[in-house]
DSSP file (Angstrom, degrees, kcal/mol; ACC not computed):
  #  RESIDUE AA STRUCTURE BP1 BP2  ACC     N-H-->O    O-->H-N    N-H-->O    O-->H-N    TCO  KAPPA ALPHA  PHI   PSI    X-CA   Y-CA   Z-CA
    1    1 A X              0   0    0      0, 0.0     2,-0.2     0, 0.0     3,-0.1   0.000 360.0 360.0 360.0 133.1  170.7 -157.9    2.2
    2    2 A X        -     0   0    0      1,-0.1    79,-2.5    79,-0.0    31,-0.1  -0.533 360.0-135.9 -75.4 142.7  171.2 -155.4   -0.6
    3    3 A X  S    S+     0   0    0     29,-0.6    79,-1.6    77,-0.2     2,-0.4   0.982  93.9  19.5 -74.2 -40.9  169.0 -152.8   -1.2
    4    4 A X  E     -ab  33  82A   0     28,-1.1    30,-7.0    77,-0.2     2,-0.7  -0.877  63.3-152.0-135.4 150.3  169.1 -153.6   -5.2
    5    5 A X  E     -ab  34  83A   0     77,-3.8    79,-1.3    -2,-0.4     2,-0.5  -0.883  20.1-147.3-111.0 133.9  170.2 -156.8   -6.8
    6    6 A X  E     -ab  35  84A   0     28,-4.9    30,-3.5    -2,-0.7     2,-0.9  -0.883  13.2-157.9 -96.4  94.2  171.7 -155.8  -10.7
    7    7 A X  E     +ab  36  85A   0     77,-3.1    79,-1.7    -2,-0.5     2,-1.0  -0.807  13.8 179.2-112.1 124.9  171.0 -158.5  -13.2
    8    8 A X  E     -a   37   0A   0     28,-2.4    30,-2.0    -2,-0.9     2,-0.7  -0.792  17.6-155.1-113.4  87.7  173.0 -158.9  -16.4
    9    9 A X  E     -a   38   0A   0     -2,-1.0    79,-0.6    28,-0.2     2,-0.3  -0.578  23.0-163.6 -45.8  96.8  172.4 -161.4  -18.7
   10   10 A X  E     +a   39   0A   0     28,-4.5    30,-2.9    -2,-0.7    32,-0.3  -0.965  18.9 170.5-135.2 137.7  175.8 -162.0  -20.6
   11   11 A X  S    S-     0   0    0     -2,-0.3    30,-0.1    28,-0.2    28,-0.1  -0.964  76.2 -36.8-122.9 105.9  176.5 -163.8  -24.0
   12   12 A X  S    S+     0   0    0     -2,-0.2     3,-0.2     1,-0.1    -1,-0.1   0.988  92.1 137.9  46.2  77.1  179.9 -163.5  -25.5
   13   13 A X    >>  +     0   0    0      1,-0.1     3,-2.8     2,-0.1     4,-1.3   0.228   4.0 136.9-134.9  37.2  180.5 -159.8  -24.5
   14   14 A X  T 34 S+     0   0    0      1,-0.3     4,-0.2     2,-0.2    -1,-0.1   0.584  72.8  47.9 -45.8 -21.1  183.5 -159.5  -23.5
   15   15 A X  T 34 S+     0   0    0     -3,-0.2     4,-0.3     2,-0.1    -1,-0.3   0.437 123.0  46.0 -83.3  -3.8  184.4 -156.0  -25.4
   16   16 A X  T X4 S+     0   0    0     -3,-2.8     3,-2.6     1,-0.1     4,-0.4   0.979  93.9  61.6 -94.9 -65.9  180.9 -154.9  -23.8
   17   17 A X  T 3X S+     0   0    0     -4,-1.3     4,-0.6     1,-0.3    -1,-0.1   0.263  94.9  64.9 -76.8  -9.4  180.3 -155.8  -20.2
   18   18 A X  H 3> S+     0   0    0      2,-0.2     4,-2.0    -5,-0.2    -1,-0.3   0.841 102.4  45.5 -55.7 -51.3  183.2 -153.8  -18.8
   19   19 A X  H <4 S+     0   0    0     -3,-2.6    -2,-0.2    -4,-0.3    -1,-0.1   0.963 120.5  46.3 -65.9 -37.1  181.7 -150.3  -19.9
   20   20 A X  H >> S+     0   0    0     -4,-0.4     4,-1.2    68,-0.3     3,-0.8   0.649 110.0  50.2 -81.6 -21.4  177.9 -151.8  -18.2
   21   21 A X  H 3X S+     0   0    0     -4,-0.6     4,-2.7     3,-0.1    -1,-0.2   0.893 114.1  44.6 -91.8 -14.4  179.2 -153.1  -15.1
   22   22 A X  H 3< S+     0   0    0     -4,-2.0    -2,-0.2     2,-0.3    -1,-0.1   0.260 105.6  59.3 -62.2 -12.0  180.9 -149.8  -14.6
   23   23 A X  H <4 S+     0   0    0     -3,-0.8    -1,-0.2    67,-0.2    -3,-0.1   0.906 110.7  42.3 -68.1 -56.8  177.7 -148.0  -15.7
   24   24 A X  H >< S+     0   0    0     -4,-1.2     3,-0.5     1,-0.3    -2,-0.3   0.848 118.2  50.8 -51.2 -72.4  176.0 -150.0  -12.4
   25   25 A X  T 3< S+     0   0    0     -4,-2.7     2,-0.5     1,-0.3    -1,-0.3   0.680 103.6  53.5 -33.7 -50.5  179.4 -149.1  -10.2
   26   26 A X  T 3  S+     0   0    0     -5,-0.2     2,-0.6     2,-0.0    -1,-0.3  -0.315  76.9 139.7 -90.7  41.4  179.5 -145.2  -11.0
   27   27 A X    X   -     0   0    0     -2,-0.5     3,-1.4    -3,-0.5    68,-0.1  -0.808  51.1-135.8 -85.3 105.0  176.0 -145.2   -9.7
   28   28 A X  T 3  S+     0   0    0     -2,-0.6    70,-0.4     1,-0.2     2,-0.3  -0.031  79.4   4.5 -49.0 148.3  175.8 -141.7   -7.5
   29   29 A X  T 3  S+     0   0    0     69,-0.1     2,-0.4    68,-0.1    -1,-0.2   0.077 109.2  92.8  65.9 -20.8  174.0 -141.9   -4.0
   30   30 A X    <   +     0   0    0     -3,-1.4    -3,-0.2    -2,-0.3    68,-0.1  -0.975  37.1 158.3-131.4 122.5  173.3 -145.7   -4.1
   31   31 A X        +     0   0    0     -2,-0.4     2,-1.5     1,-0.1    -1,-0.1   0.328  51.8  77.1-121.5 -22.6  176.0 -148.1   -2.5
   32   32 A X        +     0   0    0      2,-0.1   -28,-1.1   -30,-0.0   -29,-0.6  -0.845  62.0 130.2-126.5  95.4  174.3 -151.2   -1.7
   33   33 A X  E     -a    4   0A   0     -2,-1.5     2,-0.4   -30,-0.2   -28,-0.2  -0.938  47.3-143.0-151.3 162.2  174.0 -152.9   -4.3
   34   34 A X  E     -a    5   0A   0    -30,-7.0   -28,-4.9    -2,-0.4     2,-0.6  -0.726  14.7-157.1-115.4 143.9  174.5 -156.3   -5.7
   35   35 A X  E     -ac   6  57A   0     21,-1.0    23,-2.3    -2,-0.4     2,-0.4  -0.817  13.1-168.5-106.2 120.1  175.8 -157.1   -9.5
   36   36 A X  E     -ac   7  58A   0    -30,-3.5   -28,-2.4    -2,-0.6     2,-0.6  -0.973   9.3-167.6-117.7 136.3  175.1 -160.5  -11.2
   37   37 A X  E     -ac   8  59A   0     21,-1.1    23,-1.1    -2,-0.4     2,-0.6  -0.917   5.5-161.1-103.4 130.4  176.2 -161.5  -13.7
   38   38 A X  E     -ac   9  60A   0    -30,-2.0   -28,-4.5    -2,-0.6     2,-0.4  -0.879   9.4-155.8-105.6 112.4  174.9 -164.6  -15.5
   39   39 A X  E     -a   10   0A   0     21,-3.0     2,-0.7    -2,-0.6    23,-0.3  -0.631   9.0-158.3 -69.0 129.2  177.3 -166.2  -18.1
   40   40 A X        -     0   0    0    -30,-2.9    24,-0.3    -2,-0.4    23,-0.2  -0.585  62.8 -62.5-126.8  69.1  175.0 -167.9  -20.3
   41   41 A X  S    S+     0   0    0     -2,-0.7    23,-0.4    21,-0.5     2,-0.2   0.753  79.2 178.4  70.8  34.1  177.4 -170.5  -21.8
   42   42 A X        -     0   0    0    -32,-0.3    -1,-0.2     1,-0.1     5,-0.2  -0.425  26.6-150.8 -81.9 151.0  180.0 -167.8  -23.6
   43   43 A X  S    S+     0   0    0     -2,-0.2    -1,-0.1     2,-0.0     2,-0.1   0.289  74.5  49.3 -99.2  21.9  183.2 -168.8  -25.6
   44   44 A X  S    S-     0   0    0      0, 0.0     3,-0.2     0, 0.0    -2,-0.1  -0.247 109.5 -59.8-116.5-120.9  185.3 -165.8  -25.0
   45   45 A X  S >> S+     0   0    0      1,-0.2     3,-3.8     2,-0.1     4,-1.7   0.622  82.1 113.2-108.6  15.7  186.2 -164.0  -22.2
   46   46 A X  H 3> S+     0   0    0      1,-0.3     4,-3.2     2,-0.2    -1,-0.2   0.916  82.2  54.0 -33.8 -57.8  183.0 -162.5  -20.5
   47   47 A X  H 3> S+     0   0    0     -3,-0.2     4,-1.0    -5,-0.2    -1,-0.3   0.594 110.5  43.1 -63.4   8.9  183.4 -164.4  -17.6
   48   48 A X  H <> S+     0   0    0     -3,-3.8     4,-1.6     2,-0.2    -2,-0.2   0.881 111.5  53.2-103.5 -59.7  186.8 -163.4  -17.0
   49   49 A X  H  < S+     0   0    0     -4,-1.7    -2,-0.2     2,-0.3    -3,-0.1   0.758 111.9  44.6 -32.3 -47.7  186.1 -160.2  -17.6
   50   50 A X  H >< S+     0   0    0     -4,-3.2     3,-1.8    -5,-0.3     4,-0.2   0.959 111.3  57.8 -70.8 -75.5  183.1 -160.2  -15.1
   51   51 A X  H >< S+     0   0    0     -4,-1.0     3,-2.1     1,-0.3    -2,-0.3   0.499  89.5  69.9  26.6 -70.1  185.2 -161.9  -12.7
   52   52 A X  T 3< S+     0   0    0     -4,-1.6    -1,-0.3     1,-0.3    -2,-0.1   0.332  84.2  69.5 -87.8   2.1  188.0 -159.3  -12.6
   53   53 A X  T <  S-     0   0    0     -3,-1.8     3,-0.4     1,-0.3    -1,-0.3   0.559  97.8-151.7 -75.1 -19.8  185.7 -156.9  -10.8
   54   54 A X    X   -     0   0    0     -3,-2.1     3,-2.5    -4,-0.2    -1,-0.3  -0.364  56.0 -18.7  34.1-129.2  186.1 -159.4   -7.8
   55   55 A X  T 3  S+     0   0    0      1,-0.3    -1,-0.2    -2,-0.1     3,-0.1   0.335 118.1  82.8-102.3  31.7  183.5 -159.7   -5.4
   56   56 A X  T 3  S+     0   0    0     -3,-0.4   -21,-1.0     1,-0.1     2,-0.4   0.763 103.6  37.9 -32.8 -58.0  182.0 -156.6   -6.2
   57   57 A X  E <  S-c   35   0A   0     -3,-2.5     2,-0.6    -6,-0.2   -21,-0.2  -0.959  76.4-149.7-126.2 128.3  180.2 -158.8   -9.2
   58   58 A X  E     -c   36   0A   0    -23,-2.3   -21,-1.1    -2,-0.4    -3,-0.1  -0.883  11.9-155.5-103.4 107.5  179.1 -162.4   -8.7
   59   59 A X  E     -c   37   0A   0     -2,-0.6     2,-0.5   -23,-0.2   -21,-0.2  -0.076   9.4-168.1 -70.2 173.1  179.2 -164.6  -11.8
   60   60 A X  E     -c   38   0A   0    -23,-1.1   -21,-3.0     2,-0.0     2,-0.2  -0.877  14.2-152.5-161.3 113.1  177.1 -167.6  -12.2
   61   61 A X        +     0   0    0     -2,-0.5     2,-0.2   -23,-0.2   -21,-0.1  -0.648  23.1 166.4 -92.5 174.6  178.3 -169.6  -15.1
   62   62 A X        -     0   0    0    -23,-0.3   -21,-0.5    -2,-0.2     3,-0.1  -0.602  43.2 -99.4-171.7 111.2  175.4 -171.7  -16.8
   63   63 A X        -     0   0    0    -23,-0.2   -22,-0.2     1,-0.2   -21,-0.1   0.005  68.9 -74.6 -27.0 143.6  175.5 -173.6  -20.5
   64   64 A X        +     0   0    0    -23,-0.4    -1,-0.2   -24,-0.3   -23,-0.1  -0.212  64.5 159.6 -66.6 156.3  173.8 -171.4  -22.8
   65   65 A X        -     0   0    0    -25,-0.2     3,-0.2    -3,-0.1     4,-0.2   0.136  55.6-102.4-161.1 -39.5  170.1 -171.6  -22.3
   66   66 A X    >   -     0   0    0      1,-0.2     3,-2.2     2,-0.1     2,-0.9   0.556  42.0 -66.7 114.9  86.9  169.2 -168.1  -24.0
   67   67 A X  T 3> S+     0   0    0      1,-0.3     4,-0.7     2,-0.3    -1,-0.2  -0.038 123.1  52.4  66.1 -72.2  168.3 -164.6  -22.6
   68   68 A X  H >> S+     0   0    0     -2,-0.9     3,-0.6     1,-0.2     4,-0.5   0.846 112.5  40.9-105.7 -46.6  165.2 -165.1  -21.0
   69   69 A X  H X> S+     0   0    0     -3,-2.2     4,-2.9     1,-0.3     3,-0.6   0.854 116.7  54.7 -89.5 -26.6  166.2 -168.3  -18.6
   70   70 A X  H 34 S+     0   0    0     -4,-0.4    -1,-0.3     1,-0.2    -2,-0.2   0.763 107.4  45.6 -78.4  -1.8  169.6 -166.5  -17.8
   71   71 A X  H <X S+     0   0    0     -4,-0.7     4,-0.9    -3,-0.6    -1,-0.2   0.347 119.1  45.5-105.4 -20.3  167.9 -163.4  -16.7
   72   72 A X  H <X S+     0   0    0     -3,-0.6     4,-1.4    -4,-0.5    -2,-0.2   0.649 105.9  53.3 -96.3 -24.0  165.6 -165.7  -14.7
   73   73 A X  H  X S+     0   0    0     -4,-2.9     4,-0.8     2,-0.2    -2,-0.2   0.539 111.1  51.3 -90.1   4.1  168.2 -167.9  -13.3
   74   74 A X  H  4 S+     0   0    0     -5,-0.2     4,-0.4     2,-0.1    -2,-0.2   0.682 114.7  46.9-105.3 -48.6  170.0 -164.0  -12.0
   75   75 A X  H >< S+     0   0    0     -4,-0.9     3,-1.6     2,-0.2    -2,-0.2   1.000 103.3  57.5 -75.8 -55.3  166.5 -163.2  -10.5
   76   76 A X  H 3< S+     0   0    0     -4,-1.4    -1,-0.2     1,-0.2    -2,-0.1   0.867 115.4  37.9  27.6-108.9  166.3 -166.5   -8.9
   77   77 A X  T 3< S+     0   0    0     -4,-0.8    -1,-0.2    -5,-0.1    -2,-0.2  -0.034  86.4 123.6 -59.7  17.1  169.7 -165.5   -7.1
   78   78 A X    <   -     0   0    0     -3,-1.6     5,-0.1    -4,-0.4   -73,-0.1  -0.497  37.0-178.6 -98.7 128.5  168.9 -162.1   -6.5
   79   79 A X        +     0   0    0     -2,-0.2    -1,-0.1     3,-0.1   -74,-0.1   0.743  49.2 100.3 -71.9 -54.8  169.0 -160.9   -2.6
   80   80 A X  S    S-     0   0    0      2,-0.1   -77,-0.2   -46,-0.1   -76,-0.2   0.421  76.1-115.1 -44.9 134.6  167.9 -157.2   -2.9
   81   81 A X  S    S+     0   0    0    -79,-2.5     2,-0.3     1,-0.2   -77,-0.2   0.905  98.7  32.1 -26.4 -68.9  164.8 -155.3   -2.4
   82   82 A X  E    S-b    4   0A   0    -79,-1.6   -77,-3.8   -80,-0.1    -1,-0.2  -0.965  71.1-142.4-131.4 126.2  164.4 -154.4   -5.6
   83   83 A X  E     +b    5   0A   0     -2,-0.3     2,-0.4   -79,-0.1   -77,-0.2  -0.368  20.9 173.2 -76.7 153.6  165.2 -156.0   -8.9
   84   84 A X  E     -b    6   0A   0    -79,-1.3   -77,-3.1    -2,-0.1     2,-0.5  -0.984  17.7-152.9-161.0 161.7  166.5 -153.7  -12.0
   85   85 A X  E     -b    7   0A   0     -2,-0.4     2,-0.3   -79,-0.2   -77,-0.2  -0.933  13.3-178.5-127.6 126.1  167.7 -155.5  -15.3
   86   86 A X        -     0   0    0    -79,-1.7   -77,-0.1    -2,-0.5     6,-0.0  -0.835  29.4-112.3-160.8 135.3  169.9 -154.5  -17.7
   87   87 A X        -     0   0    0     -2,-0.3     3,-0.4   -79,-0.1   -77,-0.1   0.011  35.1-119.3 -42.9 155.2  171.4 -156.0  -21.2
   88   88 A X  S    S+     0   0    0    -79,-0.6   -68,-0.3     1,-0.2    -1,-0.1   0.943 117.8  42.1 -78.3 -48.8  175.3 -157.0  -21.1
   89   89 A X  S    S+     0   0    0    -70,-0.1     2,-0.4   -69,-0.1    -1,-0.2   0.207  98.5  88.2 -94.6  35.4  175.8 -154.2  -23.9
   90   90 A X        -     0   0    0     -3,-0.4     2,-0.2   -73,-0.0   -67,-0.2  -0.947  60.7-159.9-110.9 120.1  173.5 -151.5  -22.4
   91   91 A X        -     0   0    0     -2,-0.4     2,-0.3   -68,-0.1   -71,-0.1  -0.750   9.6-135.4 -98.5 172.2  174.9 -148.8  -19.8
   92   92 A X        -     0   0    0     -2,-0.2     2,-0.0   -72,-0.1     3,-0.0  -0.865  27.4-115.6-116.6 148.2  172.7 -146.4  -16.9
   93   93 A X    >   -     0   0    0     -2,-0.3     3,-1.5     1,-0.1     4,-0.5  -0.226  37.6 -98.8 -70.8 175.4  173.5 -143.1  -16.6
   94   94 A X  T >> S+     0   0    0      1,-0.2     4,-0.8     2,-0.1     3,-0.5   0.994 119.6  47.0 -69.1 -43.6  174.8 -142.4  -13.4
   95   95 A X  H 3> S+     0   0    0      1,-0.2     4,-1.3     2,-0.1    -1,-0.2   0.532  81.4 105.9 -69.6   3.3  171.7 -141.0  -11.7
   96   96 A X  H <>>S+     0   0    0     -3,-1.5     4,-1.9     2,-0.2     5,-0.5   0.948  84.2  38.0 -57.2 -57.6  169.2 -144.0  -13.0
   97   97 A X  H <>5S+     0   0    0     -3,-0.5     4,-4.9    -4,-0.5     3,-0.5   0.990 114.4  46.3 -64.1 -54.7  168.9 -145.8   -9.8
   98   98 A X  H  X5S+     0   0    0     -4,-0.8     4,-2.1   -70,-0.4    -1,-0.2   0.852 113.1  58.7 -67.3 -19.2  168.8 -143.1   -7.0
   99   99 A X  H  X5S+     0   0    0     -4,-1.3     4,-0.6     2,-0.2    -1,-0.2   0.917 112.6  39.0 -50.6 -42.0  166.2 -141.6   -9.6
  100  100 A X  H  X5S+     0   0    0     -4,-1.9     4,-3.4    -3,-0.5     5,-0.3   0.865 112.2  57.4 -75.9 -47.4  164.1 -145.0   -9.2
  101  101 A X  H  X<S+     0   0    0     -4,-4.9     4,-2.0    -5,-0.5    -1,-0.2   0.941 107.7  42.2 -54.0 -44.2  164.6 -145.2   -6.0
  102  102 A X  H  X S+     0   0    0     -4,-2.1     4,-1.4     1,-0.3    -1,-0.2   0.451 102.8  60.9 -99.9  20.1  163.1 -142.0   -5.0
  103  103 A X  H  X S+     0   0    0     -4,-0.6     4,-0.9     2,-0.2    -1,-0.3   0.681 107.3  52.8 -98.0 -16.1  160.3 -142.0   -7.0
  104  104 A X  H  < S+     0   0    0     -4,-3.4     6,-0.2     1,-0.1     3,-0.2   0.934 115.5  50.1 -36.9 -51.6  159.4 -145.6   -4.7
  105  105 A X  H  < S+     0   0    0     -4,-2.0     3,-0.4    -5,-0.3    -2,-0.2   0.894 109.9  36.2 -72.0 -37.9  159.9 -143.5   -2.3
  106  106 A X  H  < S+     0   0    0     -4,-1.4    -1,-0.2     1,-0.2    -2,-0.1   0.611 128.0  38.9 -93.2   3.0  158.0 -140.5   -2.8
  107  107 A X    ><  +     0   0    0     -4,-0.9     3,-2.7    -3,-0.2    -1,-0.2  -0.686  68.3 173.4-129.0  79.9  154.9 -142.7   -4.4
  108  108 A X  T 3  S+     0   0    0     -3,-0.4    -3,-0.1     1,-0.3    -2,-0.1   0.861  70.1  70.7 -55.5 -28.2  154.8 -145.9   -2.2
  109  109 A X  T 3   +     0   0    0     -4,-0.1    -1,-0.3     2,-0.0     2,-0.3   0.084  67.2 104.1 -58.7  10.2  151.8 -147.0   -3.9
  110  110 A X    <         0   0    0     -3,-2.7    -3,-0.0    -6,-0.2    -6,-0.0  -0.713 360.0 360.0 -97.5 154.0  153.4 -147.8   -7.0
  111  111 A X              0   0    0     -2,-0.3    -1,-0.1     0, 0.0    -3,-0.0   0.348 360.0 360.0-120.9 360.0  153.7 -151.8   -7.1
């Protein structure tokens, strides 16, 4: 099981979704984690594009449906501990996750 499951909502972003899954990849300190991407019924080349990571990044194609249900149908299919969400043309700096992580960790009471 992965410690964090990465969900990407993507609609036609094919110039985009390279630089954002690459954000999630070049995250320092944190290795286990799992990328989806949900194709939400685009007509270029996102899914190829996602795809070409191989299984690194798991696509899930789906007829467009809209933002909200492709970002639900990625939580949905989500393994991880902990969920974290992020737009197909939005990257994280590198230090975003192990930041998150250890502020779980050093306030466990946070829900």
């Amino acid at each position: 099981m992965p410690l964090v499951s990465v969900i990407i909502p993507a609609y036609n972003c094919a110039d985009y979704i390279s630089e954002t899954i690459g954000s999630i990849l070049g995250q320092k300190d944190v290795h286990d984690i799992e990328i989806i991407v949900v194709n939400d019924g685009s007509v270029d080349a996102t899914g190829d594009v996602a795809r070409s990571y191989g299984g690194c990044v798991r696509v899930i194609d789906q007829s467009n449906s809209g933002v909200s249900v492709a970002r639900n149908r990625g939580i949905k299919e989500a393994r991880g501990e902990f969920l974290a969400l992020v737009d197909h043309d939005d990257y994280w700096l590198s230090n975003k996750l192990a930041n998150q992580l250890q502020a779980f960790q050093d306030r466990p009471e946070v829900g």
